[in-house]
C-alpha positions as CSV (number, residue, x, y, z in Angstrom):
1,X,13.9,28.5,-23.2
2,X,11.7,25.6,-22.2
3,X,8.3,26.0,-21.4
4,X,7.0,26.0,-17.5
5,X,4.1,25.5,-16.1
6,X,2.7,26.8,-12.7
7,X,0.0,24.6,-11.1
8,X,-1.6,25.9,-7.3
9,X,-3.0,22.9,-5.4
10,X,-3.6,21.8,-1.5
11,X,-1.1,18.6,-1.9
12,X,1.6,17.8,-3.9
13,X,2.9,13.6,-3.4
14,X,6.1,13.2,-5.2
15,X,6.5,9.4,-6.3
16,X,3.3,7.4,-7.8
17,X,4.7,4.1,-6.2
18,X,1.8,2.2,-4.2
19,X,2.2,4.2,-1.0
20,X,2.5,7.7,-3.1
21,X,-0.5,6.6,-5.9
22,X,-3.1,5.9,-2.3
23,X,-1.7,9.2,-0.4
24,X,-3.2,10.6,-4.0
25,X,-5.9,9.0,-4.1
26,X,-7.3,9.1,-0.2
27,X,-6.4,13.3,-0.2
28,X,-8.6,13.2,-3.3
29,X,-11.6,11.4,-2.5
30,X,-11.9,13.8,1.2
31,X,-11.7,16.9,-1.1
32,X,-8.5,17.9,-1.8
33,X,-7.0,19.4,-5.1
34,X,-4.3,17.0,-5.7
35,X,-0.6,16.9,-8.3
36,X,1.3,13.7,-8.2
37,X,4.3,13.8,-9.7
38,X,6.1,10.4,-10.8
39,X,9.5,10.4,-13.0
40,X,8.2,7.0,-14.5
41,X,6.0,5.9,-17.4
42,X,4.1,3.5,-15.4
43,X,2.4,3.6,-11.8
44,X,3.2,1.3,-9.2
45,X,6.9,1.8,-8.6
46,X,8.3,-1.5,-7.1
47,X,4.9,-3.3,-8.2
48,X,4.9,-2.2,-11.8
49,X,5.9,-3.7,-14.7
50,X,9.5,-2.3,-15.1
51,X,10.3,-4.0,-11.9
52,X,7.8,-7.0,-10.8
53,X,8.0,-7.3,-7.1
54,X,4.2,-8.5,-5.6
55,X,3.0,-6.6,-2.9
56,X,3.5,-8.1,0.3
57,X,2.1,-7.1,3.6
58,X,0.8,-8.3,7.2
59,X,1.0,-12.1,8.1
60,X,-1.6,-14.0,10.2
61,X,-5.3,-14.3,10.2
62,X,-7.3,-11.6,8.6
63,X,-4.6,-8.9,8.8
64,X,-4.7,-8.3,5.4
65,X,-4.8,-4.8,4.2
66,X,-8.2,-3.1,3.2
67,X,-8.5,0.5,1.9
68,X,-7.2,1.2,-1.6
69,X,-5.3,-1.6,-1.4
70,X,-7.9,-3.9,-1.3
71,X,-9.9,-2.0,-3.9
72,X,-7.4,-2.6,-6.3
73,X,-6.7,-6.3,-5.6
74,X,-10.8,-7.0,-6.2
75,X,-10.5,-5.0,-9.3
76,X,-7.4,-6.6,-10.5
77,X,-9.2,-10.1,-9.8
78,X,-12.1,-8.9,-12.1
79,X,-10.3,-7.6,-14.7
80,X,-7.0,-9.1,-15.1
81,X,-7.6,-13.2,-14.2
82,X,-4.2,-14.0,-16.0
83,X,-2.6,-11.3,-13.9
84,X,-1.0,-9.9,-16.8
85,X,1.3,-7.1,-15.8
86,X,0.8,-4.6,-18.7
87,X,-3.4,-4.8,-17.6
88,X,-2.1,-4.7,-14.4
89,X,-0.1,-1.2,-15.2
90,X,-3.6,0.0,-16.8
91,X,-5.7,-0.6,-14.2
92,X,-2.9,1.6,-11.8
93,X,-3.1,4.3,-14.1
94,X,-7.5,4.3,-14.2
95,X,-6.9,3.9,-10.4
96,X,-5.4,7.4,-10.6
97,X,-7.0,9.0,-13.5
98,X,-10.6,8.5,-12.7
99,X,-9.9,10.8,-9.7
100,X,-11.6,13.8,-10.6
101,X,-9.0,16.3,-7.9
102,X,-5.7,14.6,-9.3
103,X,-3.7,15.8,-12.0
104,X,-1.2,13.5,-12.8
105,X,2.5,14.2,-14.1
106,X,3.7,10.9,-15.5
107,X,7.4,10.9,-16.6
108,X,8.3,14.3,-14.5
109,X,11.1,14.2,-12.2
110,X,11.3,16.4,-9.4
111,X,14.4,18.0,-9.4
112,X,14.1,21.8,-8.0
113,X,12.3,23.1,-4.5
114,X,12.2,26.6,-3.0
115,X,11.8,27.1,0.7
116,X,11.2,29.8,3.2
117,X,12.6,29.8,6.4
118,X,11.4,31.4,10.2
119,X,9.8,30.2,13.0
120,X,6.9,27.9,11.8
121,X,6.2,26.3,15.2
122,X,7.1,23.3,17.1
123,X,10.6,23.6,16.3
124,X,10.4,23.4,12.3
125,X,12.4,26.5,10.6
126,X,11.6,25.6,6.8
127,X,8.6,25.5,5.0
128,X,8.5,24.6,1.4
129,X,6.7,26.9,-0.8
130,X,7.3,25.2,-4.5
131,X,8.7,22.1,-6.0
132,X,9.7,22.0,-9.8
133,X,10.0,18.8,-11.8
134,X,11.0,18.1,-15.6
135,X,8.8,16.3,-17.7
136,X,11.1,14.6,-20.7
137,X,7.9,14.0,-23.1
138,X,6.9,17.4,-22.9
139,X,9.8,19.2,-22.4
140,X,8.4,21.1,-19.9
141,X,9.0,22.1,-16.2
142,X,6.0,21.6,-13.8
143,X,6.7,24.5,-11.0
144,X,3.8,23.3,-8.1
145,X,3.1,25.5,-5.4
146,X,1.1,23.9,-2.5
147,X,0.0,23.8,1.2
148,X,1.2,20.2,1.8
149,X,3.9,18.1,0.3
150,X,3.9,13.9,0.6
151,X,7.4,12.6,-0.3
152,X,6.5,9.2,-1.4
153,X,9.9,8.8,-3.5
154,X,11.5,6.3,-1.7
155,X,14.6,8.2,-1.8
156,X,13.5,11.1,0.3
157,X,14.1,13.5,-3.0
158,X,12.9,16.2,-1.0
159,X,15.4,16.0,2.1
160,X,18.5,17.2,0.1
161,X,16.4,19.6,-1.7
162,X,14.6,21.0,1.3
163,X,16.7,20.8,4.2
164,X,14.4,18.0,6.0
165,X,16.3,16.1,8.4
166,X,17.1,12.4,7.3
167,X,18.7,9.2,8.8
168,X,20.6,6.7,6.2
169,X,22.4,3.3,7.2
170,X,22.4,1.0,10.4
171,X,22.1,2.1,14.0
172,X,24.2,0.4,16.3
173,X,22.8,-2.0,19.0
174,X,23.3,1.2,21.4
175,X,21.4,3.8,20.1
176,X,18.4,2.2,20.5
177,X,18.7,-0.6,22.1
178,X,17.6,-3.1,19.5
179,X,18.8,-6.9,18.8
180,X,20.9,-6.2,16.1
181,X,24.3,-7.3,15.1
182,X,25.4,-3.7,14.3
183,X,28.4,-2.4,16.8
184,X,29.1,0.9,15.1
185,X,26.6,3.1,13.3
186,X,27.3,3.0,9.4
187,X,25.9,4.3,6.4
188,X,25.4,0.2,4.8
189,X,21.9,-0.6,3.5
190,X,19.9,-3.4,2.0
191,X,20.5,-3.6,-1.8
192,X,18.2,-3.6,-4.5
193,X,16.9,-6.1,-7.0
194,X,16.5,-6.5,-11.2
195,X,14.2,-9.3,-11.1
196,X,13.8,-12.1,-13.9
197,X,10.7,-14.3,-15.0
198,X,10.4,-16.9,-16.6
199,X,7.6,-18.1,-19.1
200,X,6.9,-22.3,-19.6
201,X,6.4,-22.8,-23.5
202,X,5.3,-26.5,-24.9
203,X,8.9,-27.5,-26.5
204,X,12.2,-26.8,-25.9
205,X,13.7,-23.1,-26.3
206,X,17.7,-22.5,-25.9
207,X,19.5,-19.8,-24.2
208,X,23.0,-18.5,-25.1
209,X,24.3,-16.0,-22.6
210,X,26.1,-12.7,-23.5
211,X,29.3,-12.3,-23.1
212,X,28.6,-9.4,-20.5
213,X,26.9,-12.3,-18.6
214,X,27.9,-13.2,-15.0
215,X,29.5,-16.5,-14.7
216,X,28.1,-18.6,-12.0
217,X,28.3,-22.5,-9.8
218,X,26.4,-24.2,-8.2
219,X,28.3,-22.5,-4.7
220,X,26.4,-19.0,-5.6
221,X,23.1,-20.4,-5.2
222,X,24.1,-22.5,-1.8
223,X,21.6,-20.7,0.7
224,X,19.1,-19.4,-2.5
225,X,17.8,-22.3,-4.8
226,X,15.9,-21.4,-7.5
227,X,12.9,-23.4,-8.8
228,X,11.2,-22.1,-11.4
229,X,8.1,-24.2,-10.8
230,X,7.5,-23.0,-7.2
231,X,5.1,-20.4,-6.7
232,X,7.3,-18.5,-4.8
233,X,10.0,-17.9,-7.0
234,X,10.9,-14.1,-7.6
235,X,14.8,-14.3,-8.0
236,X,14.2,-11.8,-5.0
237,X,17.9,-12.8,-3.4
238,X,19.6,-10.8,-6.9
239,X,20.2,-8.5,-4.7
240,X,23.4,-5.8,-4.7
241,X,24.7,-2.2,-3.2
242,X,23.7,-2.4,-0.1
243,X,27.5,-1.9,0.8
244,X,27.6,1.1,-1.7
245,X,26.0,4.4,-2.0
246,X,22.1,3.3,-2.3
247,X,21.3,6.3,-4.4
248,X,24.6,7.8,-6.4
249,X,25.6,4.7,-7.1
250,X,22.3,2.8,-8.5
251,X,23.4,3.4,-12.3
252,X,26.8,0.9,-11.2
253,X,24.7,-1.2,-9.2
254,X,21.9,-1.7,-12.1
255,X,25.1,-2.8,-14.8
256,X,26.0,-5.9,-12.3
257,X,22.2,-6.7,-11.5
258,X,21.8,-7.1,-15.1
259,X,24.5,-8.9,-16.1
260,X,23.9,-11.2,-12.7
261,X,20.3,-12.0,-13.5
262,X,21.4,-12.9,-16.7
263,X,24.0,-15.2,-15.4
264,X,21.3,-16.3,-13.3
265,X,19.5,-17.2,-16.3
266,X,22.3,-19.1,-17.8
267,X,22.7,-21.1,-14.6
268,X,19.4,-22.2,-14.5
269,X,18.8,-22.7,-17.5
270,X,21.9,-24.5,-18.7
271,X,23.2,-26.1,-15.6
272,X,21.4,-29.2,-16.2
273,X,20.0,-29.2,-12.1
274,X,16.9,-27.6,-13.2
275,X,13.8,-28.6,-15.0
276,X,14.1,-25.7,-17.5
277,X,14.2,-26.5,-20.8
278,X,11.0,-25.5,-21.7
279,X,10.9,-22.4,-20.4
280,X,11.8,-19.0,-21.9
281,X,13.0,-15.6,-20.2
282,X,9.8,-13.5,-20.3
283,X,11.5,-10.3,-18.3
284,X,14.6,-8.8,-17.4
285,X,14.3,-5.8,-15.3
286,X,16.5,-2.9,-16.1
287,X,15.0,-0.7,-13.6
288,X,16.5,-2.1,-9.9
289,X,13.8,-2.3,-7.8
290,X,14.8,-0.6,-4.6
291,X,14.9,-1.5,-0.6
292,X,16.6,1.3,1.5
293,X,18.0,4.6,1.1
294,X,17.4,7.7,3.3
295,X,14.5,7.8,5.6
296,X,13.2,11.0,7.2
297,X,13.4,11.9,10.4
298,X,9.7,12.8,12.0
299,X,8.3,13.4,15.7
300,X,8.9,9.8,16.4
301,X,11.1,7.0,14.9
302,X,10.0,3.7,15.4
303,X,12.2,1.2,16.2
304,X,12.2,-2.5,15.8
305,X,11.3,-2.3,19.9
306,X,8.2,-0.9,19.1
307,X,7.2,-3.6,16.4
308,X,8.7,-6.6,18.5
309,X,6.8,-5.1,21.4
310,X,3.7,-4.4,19.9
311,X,3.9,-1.1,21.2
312,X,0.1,0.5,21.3
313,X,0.2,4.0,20.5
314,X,-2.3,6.6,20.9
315,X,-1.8,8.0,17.5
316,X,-2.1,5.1,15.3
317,X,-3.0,5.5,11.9
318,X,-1.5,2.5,10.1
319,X,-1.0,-1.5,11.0
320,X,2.3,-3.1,9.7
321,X,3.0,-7.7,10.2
322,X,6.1,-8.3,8.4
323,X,9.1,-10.0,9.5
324,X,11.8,-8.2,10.3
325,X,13.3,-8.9,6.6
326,X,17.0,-7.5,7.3
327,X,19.4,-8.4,4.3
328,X,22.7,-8.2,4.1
329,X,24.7,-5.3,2.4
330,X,26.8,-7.6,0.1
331,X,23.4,-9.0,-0.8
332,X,24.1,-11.5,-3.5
333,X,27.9,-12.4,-2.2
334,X,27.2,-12.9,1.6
335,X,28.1,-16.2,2.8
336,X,25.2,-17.5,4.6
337,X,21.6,-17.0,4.8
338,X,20.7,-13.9,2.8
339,X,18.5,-12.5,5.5
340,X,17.0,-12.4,9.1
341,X,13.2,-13.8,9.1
342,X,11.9,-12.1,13.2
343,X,8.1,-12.4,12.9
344,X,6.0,-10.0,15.0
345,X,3.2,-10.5,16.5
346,X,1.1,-9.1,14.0
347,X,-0.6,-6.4,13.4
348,X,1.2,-3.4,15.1
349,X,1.1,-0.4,15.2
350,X,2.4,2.8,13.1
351,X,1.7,5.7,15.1
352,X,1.4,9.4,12.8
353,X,4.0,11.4,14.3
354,X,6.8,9.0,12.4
355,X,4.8,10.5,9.0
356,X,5.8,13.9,9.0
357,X,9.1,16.4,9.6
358,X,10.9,17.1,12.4
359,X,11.7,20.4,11.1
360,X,9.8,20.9,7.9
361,X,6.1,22.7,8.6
362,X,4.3,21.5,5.8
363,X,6.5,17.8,4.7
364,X,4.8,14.7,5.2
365,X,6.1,11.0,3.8
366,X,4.6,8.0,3.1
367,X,6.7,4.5,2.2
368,X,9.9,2.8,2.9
369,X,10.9,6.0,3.8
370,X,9.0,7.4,7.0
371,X,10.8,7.8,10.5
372,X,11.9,4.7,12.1
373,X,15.6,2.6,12.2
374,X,17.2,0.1,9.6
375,X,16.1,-2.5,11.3
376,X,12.3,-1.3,11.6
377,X,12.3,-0.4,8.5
378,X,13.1,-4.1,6.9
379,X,9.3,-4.7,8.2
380,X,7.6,-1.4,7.6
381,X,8.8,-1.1,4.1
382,X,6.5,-3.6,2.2
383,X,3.9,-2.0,-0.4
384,X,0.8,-2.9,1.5
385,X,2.2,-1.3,4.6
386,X,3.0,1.5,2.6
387,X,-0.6,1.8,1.1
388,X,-2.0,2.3,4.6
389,X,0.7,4.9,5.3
390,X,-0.1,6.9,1.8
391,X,-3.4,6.7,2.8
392,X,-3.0,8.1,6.5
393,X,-1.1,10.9,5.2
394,X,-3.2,11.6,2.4
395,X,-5.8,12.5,4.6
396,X,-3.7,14.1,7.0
397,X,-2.9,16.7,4.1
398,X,-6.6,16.7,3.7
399,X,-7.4,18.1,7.2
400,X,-4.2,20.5,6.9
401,X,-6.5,22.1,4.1
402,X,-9.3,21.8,5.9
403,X,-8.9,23.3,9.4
404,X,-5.9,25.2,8.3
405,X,-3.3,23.4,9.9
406,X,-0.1,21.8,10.0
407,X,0.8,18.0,9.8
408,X,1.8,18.4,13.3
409,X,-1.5,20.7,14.1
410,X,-3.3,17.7,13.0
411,X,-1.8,15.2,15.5
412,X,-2.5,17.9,18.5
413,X,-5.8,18.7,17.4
414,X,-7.3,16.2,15.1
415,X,-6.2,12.7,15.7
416,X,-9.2,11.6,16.7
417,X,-10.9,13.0,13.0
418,X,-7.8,11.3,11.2
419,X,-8.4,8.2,12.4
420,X,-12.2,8.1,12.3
421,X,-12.1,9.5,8.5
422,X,-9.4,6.6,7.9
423,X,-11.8,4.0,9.9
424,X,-14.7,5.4,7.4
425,X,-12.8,4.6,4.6
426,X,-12.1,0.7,5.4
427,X,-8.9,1.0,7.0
428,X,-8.4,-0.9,9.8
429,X,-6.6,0.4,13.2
430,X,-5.7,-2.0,15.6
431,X,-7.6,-1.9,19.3
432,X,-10.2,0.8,17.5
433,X,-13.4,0.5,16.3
434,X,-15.7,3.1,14.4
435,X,-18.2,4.8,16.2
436,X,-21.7,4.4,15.0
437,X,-24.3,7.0,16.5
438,X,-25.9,6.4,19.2
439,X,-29.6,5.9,17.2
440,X,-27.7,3.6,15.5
441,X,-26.9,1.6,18.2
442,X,-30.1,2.3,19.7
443,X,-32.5,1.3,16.9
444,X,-33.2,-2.2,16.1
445,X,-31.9,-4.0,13.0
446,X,-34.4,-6.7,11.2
447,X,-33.2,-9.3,9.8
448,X,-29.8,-9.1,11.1
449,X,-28.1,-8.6,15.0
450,X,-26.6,-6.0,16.7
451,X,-22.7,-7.5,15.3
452,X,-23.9,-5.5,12.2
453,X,-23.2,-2.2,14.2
454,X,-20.1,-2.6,16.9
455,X,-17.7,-0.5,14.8
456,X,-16.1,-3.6,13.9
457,X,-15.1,-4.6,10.2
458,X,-13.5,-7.7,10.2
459,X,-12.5,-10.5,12.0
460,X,-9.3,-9.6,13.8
461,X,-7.5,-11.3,17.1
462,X,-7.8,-7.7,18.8
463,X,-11.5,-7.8,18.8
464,X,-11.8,-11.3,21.0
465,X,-13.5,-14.7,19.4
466,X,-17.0,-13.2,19.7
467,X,-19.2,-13.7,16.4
468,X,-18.8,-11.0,13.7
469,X,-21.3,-9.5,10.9
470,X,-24.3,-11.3,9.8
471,X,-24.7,-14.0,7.0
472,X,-28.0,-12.6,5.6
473,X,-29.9,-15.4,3.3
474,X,-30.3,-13.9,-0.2
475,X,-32.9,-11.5,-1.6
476,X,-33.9,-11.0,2.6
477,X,-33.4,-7.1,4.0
478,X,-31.7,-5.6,6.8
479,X,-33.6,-2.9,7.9
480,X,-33.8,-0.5,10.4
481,X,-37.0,1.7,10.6
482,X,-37.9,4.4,13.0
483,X,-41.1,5.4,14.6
484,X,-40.6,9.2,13.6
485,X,-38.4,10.5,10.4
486,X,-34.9,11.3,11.0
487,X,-32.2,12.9,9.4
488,X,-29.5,10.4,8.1
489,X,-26.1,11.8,7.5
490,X,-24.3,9.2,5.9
491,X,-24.4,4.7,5.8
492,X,-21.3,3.1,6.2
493,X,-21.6,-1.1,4.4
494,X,-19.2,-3.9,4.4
495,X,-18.9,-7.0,2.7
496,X,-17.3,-10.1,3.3
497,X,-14.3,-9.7,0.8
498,X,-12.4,-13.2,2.3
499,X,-9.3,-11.2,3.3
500,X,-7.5,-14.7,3.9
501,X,-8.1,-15.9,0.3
502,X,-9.5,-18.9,1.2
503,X,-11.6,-19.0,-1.4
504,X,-9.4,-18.1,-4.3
505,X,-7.9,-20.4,-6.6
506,X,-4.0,-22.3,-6.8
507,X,-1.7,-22.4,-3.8
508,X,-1.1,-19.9,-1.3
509,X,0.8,-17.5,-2.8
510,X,-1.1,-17.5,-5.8
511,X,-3.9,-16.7,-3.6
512,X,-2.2,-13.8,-1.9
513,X,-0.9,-11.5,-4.7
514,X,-2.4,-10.1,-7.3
515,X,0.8,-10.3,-9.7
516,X,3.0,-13.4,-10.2
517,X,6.5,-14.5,-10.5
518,X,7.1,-17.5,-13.5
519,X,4.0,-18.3,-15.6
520,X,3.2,-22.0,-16.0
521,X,1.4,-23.6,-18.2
522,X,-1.4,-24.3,-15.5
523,X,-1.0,-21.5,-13.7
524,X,-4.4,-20.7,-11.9
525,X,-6.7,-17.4,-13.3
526,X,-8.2,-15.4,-10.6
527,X,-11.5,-15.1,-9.6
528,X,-13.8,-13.1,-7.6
529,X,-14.0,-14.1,-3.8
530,X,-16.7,-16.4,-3.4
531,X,-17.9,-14.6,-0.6
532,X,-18.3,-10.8,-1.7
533,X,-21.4,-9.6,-2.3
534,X,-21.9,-9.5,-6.2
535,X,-25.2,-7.6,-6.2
536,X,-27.2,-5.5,-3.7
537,X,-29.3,-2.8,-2.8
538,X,-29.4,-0.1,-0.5
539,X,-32.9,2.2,-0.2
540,X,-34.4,4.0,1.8
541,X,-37.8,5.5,3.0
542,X,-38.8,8.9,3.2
543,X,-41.0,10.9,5.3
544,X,-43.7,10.0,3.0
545,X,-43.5,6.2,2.5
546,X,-41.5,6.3,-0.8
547,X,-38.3,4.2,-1.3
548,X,-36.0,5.6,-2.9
549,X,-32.5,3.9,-4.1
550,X,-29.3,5.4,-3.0
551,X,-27.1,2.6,-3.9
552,X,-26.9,-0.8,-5.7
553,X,-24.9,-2.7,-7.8
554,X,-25.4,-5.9,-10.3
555,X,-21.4,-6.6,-10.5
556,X,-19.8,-5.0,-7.0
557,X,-16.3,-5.4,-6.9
558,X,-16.1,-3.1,-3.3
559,X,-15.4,-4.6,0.0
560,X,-17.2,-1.4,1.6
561,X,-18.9,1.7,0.9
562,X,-18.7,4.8,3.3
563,X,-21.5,7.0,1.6
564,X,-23.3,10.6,2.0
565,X,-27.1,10.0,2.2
566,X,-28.2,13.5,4.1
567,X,-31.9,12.8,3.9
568,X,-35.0,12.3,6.0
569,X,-36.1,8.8,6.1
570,X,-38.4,6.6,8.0
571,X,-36.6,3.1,7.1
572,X,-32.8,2.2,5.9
573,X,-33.2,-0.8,4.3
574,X,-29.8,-3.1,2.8
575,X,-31.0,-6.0,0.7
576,X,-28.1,-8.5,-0.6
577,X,-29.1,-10.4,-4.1
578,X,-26.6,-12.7,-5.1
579,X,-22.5,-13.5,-4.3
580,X,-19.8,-14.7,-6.2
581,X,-19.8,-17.8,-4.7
582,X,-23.3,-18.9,-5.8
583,X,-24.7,-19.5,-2.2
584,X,-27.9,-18.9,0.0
585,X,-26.6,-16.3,1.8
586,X,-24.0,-13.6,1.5
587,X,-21.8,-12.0,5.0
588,X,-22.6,-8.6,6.0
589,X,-19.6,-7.5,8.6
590,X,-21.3,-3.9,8.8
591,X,-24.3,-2.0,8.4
592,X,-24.8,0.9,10.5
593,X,-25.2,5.2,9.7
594,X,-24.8,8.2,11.3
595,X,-27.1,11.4,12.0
């Protein structure tokens, strides 16, 4: 008999890919006791080491993502200038393990759920009382009983073992009216991926293929030409099964990946069209990195109307720019182009009612799996995307705990909270702002102008061309000061992070993603932004004329700080030192509180 384990918690997230390791994270940091459960070594999922995708998001001007996202890509540029993927699997991991509500289950697959059935509400018949997963290092089974459950698995573990209603394949152009090619519903997907890199040495290394090795011509690589010296270069089109079964067939699908990425290999490496000799095969993923499979089916399903249409909804919660990326099934073997490129005008919106059942009380999701069509998800799906999603629905599970409530109680009673507490923590939601109080906007801000305390975090197209933040010289303080004490609840700060990269080092891509493709021999290390904030302090006054410090920082690596301060004080007082840049001044974007 093998050893269990029972653990109670408010939220259970099954899958610690990007979207499932931020849901995590975000329902930890607003209070929740969190279990994330991940059937891998390694954090990350598509982003980690075993598979080596970058993490791609929203085009255009200053959409980039902020949040968790954000916090990691600052940290990664800190720690890990080479960006060396097994530093960039450690700093996933202290990501998650530093988070004092999270206990994580690496290398336990979840395998086993119980449900209860009735009338929850709304519709939904089944609620989920326990999921079990096997932990192969242990030996053990992991039986979690919780309020909440976030399936961030990518393959929707928890629709065949819960009941939760799912969609899987292509709509047809009449179901919802969208410009696709499709004429008859089917169950045909995108494929997945094993990647390959490639590693420039100073002299000349050989390659002899394996037998097992796919032979290929110049006429495979027609529409996809590889170069190992662009940037750009992922080997992303070694793609197959999206005319298969995208989940029972993956172990078939990953023996031909293989054996075509080596052929790939071979080809570029021996076909004498490439400038390859010096450069040797650094990785070969084993582990296909994964595009479509089922997606639940939630209160709404966005469609590729919506993101086409910039559709403005009510209950947004998340921001999504990418093209409408719709591959092929045969993947690899299509004739043609490998993919549609339909660029949105970006950012639009991801409303909440796509991130939780239709008919499951307490089910949320978060990634490439949420409620929306094939063709909308070939845009939604990309990991930063996904990060804001995890995020949403992280706190969404934290105000189920809070206010005793479902995921769908939460969108009729507590939008507004979710997005404010979202807005709090650096995420950005298109055509909102946060709310500063209304002695904040009252009270006079010296040294600085009342652009320090509209709500507004960035510099966005949705906000209009009018100036944003402050560049405050140096060693000079913001302050606000009040002619009586009052109570401050909590300061909400935010730097100047350069979410367009402009100040980064190598080409655009290399400015963009925190991991790489091929490694050259001058390929550029990271560095800070030269325009965050590299030391600062925040005091304050009390009653009595005594500052005390509530926050500073000789080496910040934050875009923005929502903290508590719940104190009296006669002065608030934000004093920037020094950036990474080296220059007089330093951007302040925010600088408000609430009492």
């Amino acid at each position: 008999m093998l050893k269990r384990n029972k653990i109670n918690c408010d939220v259970c997230v099954i899958g610690g890919g990007i979207s499932g390791m931020c849901a995590a994270i975000r329902a930890a940091r607003c209070g929740a006791s969190v279990v994330l459960m991940h059937e891998r070594p390694v954090l990350g999922g598509n982003a980690s080491s075993e598979i080596r995708m970058w993490i791609c998001g929203a085009h255009g001007e200053s959409n980039r993502e902020s949040g968790i996202i954000e916090e990691i890509a600052l940290e990664n540029m800190y720690y890990n200038p080479t960006k060396n993927y097994y530093i960039w699997d450690a700093l996933l991991y202290d990501f998650v393990k530093r988070e004092k509500n999270i206990t994580l289950l690496l290398n336990c697959t979840c395998m086993d759920a119980k449900i209860s059935t009735g009338d929850y509400g709304h519709g939904r018949n089944i609620k989920i009382t326990e999921i079990s997963g096997y932990q192969m290092t242990t030996q053990s089974y992991f039986d979690i009983c919780a309020e909440n459950y976030i399936d961030a698995s990518g393959d929707s573990i928890l629709a065949p073992l819960t009941g939760a209603e799912y969609m899987i394949g292509r709509e047809s152009r009449d179901e919802f009216s969208e410009p696709t090619y499709v004429e008859k519903h089917d169950s045909l997907t995108m494929g997945m991926s094993c990647l390959v890199e490639g590693r420039e040495t100073t002299k000349k290394v050989d390659f002899t293929p394996m037998p097992f090795a796919t032979k290929l011509t110049g006429e495979n690589f027609k529409h996809r030409r590889p170069n190992l010296y662009n940037s750009s270069e992922n080997f992303w089109y070694l793609e197959l099964g999206g005319n298969r079964d995208s989940i029972h067939d993956t172990e078939d699908v990953r023996d031909e990946l293989v054996s075509l990425a080596l052929g790939t290999w071979d080809y570029v490496k021996n076909s004498t069209e490439f400038k390859s000799d010096n450069f040797e095969l650094e990785f070969l993923g084993f582990l296909p990195g994964k595009r479509e499979s089922r997606r639940m089916l939630g209160e709404y399903v966005i469609t590729a109307n919506d993101i086409l249409g910039n559709e403005k909804f009510h209950d947004t919660v998340a921001y999504g720019g990418w093209p409408i990326d719709d591959h092929y099934p045969d993947g690899f073997y299509h004739r043609g182009i490998p993919n549609t490129n339909i660029q949105p005008d970006a950012p639009y919106s991801i409303p909440y009612r796509a991130l939780y059942s239709k008919n499951v009380s307490n089910l949320l999701f978060a990634g490439r799996n949420i409620s929306m069509t094939h063709m909308a998800m070939s845009s939604v799906r990309v990991m930063a995307t996904c990060a804001l999603i995890g995020e949403a629905v992280g706190c969404a599970a934290y105000l189920c705990k809070k206010y005793g409530l479902t995921p769908h109680g939460v969108y009729l009673k507590k939008i507004d909270e979710l997005q404010k507490t979202l807005m709090d923590a650096d995420l950005f939601i298109p055509y909102k702002r946060r709310e500063v109080s209304k002695l904040c906007a009252s009270t006079p801000i010296s040294g600085g102008d009342d652009s320090l305390k509209n709500g507004e975090d960035r510099v966005n197209k949705v906000y209009g061309n009018h100036p944003l933040g402050t560049d405050v010289i140096n060693g000079q303080t913001l302050e606000y000061r009040f002619t009586a004490p009052v109570y401050i609840r909590s300061c909400h700060i935010t730097f100047d992070s350069d979410l367009d990269r402009k100040t980064l080092n190598g080409d655009s891509c290399e400015r963009t993603h925190s991991t790489r493709a091929n490694i050259l021999l001058d390929s550029p290390r990271l560095i800070m932004p030269k325009t965050l904030c590299k030391s600062f302090r925040l005091t304050a006054l009390d009653s009595d004329g005594k500052e005390t410090e509530l926050l500073s920082s000789d080496n910040n690596l934050r875009r923005s700080y929502h903290i508590d301060i719940d104190m009296t004080v006669t002065a608030l007082r934000l004093t920037p030192l020094e950036n990474y840049g080296g220059t007089q001044s330093t951007k302040i974007f925010s600088f408000d509180f609430q009492d």
